[in-house]
C-alpha positions in Angstrom: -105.0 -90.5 17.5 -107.4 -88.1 16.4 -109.2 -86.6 13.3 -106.8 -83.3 14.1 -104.3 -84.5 17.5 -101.4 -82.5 19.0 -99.7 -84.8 22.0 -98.4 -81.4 23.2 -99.2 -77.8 22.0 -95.3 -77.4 20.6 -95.4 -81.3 18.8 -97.7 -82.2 16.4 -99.3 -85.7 16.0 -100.0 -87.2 12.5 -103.7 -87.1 11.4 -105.8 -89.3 11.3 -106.2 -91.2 7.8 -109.5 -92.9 6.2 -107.4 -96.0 6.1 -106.8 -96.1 9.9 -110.2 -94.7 10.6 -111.2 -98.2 8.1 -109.4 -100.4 10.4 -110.6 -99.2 13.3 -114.5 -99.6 11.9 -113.7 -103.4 10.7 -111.9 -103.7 14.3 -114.9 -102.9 16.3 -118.4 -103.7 13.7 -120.1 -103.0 17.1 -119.5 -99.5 16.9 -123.0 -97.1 17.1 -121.5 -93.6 17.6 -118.4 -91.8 16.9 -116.9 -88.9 18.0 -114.1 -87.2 15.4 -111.9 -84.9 17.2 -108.6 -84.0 18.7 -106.9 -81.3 20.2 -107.7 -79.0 17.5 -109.9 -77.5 15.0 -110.7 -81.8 13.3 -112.3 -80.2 10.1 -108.0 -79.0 9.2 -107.9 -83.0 8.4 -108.4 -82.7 4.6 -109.9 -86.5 5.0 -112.8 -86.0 8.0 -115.6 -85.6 5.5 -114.9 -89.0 4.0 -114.6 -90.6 7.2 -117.7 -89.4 8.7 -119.2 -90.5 5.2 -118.0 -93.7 5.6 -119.2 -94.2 9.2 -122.6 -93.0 8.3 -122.8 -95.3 5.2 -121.8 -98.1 8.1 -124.9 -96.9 10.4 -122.8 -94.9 12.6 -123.8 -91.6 13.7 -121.1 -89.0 13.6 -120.2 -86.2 15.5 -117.7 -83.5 15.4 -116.8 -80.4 17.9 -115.5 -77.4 16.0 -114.9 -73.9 16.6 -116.2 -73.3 12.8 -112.7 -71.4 11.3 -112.5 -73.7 8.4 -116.6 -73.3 7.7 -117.6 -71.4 4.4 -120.2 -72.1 2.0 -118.4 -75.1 0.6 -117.6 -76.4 3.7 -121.1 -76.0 5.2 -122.7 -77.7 2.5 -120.7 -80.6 2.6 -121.4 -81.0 6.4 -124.8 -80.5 6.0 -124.6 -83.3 3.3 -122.2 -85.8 4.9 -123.7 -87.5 7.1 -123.3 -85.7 10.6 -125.5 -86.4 12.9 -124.9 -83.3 15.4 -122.3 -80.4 15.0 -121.3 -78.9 18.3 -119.9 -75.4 17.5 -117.4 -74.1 20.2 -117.7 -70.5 21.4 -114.7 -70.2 23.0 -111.9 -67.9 21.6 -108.8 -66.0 22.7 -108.3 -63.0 23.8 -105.4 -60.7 22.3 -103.4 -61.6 25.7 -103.7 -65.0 25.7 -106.8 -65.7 27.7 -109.6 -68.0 27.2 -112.6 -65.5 26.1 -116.5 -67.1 26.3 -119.3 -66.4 24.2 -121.2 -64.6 26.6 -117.9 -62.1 27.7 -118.4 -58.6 27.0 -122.6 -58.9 27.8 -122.6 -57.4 31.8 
């Protein structure tokens, strides 16, 4: 399960909740690094700030891939305060027909 999951692009999988992410922390106190993320934009789960909180209050470091929809000033502020340790921003989008566009398309 992940902070935003889909098993298949027409069925959607529950989120991920602070209480599981909990569990799974307590379950493994090893635990140095962890990667929140899905297949999806993980900053739509309303709860990933408080997780990656929690993880970094635990000594974790945090990280999170994100194509940056959900970012505004808000959003970027809590990041910036949350504990994250890196945050990968994805330049992939796509195109009007369907078709994976990169960031450095359009540049020849």
């Amino acid at each position: 399960m992940g902070a935003r999951a889909v098993a298949t692009w027409d069925r959607m999988v529950p989120d991920l909740t602070t209480g599981q992410f909990m569990k799974i922390i307590e379950e493994i106190p090893t635990l140095m690094k962890i990667k929140l993320q899905g297949m999806g934009e993980p900053f739509l789960n309303r709860e990933l700030l408080d997780m990656a909180g929690i993880a970094d209050k635990s000594g974790m470091k945090v990280v999170a891939n994100s194509n940056a929809t959900m970012f505004n000033d808000e959003m970027t502020a809590k990041i910036a305060a949350g504990g994250y340790h890196a945050r990968p921003i994805s330049s992939m989008a796509m195109k009007a027909n369907g078709s994976k566009r990169g960031a450095c398309d359009g540049l020849n």
